[in-house]
C-alpha positions in Angstrom: 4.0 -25.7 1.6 4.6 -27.8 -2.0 1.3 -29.2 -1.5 -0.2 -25.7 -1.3 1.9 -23.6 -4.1 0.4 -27.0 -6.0 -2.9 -26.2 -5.2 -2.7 -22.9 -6.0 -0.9 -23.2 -9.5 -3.7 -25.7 -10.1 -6.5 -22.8 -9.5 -4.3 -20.2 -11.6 -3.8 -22.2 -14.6 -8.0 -23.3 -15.0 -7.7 -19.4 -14.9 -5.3 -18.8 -17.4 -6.5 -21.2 -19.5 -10.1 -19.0 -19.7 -8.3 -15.8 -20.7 -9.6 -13.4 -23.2 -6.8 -12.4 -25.6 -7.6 -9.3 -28.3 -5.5 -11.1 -30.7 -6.5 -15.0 -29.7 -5.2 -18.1 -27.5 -1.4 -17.0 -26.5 1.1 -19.4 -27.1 2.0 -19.3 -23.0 -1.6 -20.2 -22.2 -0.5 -23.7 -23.6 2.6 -24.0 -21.7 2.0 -25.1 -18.3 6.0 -26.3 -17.5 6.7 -22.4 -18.1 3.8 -21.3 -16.1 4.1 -23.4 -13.3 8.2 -22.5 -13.2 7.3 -19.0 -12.7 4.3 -19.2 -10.4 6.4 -21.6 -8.2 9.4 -19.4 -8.4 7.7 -16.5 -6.9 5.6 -18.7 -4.2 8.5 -20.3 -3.0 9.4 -16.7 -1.4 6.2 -16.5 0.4 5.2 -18.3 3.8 2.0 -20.4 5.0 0.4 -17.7 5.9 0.1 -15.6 3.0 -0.2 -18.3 0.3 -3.1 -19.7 2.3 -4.6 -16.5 2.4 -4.3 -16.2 -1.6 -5.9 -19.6 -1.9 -8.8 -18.1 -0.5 -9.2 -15.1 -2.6 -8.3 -17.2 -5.6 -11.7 -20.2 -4.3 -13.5 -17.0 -3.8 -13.5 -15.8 -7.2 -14.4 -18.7 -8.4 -17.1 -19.3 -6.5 -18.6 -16.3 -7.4 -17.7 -16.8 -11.2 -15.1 -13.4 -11.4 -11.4 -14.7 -13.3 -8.7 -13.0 -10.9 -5.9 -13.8 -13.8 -8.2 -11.5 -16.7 -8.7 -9.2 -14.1 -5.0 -8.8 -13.6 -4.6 -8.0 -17.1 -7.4 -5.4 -17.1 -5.8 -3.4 -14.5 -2.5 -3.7 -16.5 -4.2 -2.5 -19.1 -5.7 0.4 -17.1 -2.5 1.2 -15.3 -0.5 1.8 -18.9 -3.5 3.1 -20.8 -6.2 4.8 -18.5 -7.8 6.7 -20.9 -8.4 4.3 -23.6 -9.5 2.1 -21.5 -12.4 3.9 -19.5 -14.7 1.1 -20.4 -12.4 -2.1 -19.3 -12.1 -0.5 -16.2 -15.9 0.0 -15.3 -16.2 -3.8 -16.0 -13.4 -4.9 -13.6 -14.0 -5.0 -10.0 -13.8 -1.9 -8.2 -10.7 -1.2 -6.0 -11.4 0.1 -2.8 -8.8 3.1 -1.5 -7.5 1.1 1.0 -6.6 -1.6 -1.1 -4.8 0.9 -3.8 -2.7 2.1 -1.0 -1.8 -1.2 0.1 -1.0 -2.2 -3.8 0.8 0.4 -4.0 2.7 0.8 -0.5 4.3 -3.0 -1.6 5.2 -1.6 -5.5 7.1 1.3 -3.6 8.7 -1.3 -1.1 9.8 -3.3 -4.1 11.2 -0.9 -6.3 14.8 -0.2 -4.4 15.1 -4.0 -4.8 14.3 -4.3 -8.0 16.7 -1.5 -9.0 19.0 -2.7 -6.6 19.0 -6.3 -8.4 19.7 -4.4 -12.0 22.7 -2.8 -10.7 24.4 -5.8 -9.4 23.1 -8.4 -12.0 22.6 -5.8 -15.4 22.7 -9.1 -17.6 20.2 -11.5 -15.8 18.0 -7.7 -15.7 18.6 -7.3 -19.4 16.4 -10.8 -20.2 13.6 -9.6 -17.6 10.6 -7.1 -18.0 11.6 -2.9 -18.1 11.5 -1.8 -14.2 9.3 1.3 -15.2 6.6 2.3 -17.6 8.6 3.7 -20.8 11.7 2.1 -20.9 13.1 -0.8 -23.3 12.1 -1.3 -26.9 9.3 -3.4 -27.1 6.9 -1.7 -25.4 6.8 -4.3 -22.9 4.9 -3.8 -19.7 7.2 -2.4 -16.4 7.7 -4.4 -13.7 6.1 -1.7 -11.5 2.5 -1.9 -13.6 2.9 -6.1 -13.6 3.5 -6.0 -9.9 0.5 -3.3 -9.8 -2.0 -5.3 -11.6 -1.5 -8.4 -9.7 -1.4 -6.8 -6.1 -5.0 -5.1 -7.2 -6.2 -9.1 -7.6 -5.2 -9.8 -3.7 -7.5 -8.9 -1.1 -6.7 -6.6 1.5 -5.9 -9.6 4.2 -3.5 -11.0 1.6 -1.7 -7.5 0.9 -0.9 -7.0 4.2 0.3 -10.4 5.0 2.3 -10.2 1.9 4.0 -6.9 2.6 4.5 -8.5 6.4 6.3 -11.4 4.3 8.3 -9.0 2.0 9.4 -7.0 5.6 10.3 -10.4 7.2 12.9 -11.1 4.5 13.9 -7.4 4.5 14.9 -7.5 8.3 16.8 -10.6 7.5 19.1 -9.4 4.6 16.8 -10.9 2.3 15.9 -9.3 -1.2 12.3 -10.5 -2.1 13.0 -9.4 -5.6 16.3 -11.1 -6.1 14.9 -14.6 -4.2 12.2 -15.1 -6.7 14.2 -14.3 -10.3 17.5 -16.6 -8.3 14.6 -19.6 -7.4 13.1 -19.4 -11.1 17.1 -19.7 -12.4 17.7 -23.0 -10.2 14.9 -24.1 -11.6 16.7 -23.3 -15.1 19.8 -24.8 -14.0 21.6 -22.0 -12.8 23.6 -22.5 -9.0 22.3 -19.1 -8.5 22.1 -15.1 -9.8 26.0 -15.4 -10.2 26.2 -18.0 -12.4 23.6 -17.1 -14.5 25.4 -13.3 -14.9 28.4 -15.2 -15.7 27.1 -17.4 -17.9 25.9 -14.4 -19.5 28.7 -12.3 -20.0 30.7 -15.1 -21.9 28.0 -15.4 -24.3 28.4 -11.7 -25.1 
């Protein structure tokens, strides 16, 4: 499993490293300790099967030249903005129906559980991204539209053996939302989501 979440951090980041920014080279496209922290964090969650699966879609796209991680932020783009960006959207690869209901069947499986994590951790929630479109100050992008644009870089085989994963942890009283932000804390330090909420509150 290490050797694969490896691999594919290795394929993301030559990826990452090739995106197009309006406003030039981002300062996290030179950070590979944070990238690969919060890449790791969420593949940790996942199982053989699926990450395996993503490996594929991710040699795929290279081999026929395409940039899955730019692509990811052209639907983003698409999801907030759809009408200003008509012409991003003819350039990105098309999404089949059945894929868009996939996407979307796992944002709408995710959502409870990312509200769910909000309620019980409000502090940790505070330092992540908005859960929907229009909230906080920034103008940051939701969760639901991040989640959104990634899914739409999967293929179909990958969604469904992703939402089969997300299900699996489900059944067992496992929150896929909370195991990935709790797995990127240890990496921080943290013992867990707990800790870090208290660690929080006595720095308020």
């Amino acid at each position: 499993m290490e050797e694969l979440i490896n691999e594919i951090i290795a394929l993301e980041w030559a990826f990452f490293d090739k995106v197009q920014n309006e406003g030039g080279r981002a300062p996290c496209q030179d950070d590979f300790r944070t990238f690969r922290a919060m890449r790791a964090s969420q593949y940790e969650a996942w199982d053989e099967a699926t990450l395996a699966s993503w490996r594929g879609d991710l040699t795929a796209a290279r081999a026929a030249g395409r940039n899955p991680l730019a692509e990811k932020y052209g639907y983003m783009m698409c999801i907030d903005a759809p009408e200003e960006n008509r012409a991003l959207a003819a350039q990105l690869p098309p999404i089949t129906e059945e894929k868009l209901a996939l996407a979307r069947a796992v944002v709408k499986k995710l959502a409870p559980q990312n509200e769910a994590f909000a309620a019980r951790w409000p502090l940790v929630a505070l330092r992540a991204r908005p859960l929907h479109s229009g909230e906080g100050d920034g103008g940051e992008t939701s969760i639901e539209t991040y989640q959104l644009g990634e899914l739409l870089t999967y293929s179909e085989k990958t969604l469904r053996l992703l939402s089969a994963r997300i299900a699996e942890l489900e059944a067992a009283g496992v929150s896929y939302a909370e195991l990935i932000i709790e797995n990127g804390l240890k990496r921080r330090g943290f013992r867990g989501l707990d800790d870090a909420e208290k660690f929080l509150e006595a720095r308020r």
